[in-house]
C-alpha positions in Angstrom: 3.3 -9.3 6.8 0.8 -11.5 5.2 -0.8 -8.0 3.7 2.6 -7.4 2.4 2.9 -10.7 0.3 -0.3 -10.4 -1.1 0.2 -6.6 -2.5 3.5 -8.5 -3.9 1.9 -10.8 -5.8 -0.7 -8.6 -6.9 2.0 -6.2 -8.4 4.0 -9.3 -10.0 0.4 -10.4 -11.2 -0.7 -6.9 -12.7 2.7 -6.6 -14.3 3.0 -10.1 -15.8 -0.1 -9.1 -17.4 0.6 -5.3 -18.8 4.1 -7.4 -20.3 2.1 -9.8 -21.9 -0.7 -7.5 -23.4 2.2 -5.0 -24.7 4.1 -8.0 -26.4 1.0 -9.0 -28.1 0.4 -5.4 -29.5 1.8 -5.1 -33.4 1.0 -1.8 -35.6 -1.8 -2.7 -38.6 -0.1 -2.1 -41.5 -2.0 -0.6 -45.3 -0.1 -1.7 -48.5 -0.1 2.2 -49.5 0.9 3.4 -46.2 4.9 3.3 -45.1 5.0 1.0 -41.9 6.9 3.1 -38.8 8.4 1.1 -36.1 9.6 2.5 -33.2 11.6 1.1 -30.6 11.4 2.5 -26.8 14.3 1.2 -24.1 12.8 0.1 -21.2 12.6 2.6 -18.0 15.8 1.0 -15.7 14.7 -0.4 -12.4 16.8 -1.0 -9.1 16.1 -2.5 -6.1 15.4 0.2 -4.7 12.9 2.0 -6.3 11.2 -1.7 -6.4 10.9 -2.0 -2.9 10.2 1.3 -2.3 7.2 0.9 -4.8 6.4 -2.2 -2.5 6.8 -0.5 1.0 4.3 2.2 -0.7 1.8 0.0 -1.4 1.7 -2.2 1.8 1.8 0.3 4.0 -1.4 2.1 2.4 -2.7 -1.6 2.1 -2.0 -1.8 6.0 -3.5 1.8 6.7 -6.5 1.1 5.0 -7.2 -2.4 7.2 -6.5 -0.3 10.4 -9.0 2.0 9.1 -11.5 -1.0 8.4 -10.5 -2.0 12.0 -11.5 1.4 13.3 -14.6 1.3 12.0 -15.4 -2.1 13.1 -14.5 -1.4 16.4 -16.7 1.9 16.1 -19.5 -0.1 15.0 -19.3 -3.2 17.5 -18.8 -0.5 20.8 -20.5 2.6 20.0 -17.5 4.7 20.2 -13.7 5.1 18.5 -11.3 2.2 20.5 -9.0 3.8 23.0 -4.9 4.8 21.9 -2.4 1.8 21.3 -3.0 -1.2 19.4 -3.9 -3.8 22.3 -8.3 -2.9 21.4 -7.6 -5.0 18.4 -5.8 -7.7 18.8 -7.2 -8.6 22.3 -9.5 -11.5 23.3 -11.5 -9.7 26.1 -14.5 -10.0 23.9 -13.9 -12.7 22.2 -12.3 -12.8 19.2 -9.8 -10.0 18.2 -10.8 -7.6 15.3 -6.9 -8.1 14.0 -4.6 -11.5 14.4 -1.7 -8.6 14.6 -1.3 -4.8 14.5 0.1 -4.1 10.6 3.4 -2.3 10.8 6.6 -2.7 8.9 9.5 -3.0 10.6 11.3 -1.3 8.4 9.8 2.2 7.0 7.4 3.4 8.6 4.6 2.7 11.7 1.1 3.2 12.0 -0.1 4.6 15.4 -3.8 5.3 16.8 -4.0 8.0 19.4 -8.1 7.3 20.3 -8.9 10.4 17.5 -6.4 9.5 14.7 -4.9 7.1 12.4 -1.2 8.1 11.2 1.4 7.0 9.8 5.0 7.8 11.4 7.5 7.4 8.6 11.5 6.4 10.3 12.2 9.4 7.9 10.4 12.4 6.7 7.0 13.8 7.3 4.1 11.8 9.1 0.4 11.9 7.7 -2.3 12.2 10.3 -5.7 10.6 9.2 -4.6 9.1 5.8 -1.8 7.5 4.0 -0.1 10.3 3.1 0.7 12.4 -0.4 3.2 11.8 -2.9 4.1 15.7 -3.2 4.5 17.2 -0.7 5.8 13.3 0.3 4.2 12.9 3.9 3.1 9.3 5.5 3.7 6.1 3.4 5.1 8.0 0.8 7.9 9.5 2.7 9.4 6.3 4.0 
């Protein structure tokens, strides 16, 4: 969830900016040359498209920190962590890799099997060992 904030805020952020920097822009002008202006409409957004641009982008913010996960885990035991999700959030050996297992509730899940990260979309095609591809749409992309 807190993944999910953060890829907001970056997006609002990265968008406040490209506003700003377009507003500023003005055509240089010649005193012999004729000065064109053009005027483009801006592209209409919904809702929808919004927060589909935002499940997108947390869920391959949340693949890639399962991925990091993986790799810690790899790295700390000699070997991949067995299927499910309770390898990194437990406390056996002391303190958990994760706080919580990233997954939307809404969209799509990410499961480990013990070989392979994947990402189950509630509709479409699932991805199996990355986030998934905009065409054909498979994992993140598809939910």
């Amino acid at each position: 969830m807190l993944s999910t904030l953060i890829v907001v805020i970056i997006l609002g952020v990265i968008v406040t900016v490209a506003i700003a920097d377009h507003s500023s822009t003005s055509p240089s002008s010649s005193t012999n040359a004729a000065t064109v202006t053009t005027t483009t409409a801006p592209t209409a957004k919904t809702v929808g498209s919004d927060s589909q641009a935002s499940t997108v982008a947390a869920c391959e913010a949340n693949f890639s920190e399962l991925s990091t996960a993986i790799t810690t885990y790899r790295a700390l035991h000699g070997g991949p962590p067995p299927a499910g999700t309770a390898w990194a959030t437990s406390t056996t050996d002391g303190a958990p890799i994760l706080q919580s297992w990233s997954n939307a509730s809404v969209g799509y899940q990410i499961e480990w099997n013990g070989v392979t990260l994947s990402v189950v979309p509630s509709h479409g095609t699932p991805s199996h060992g990355s986030f998934g591809t905009q065409s054909p749409a498979t994992g993140c992309f598809s939910s």
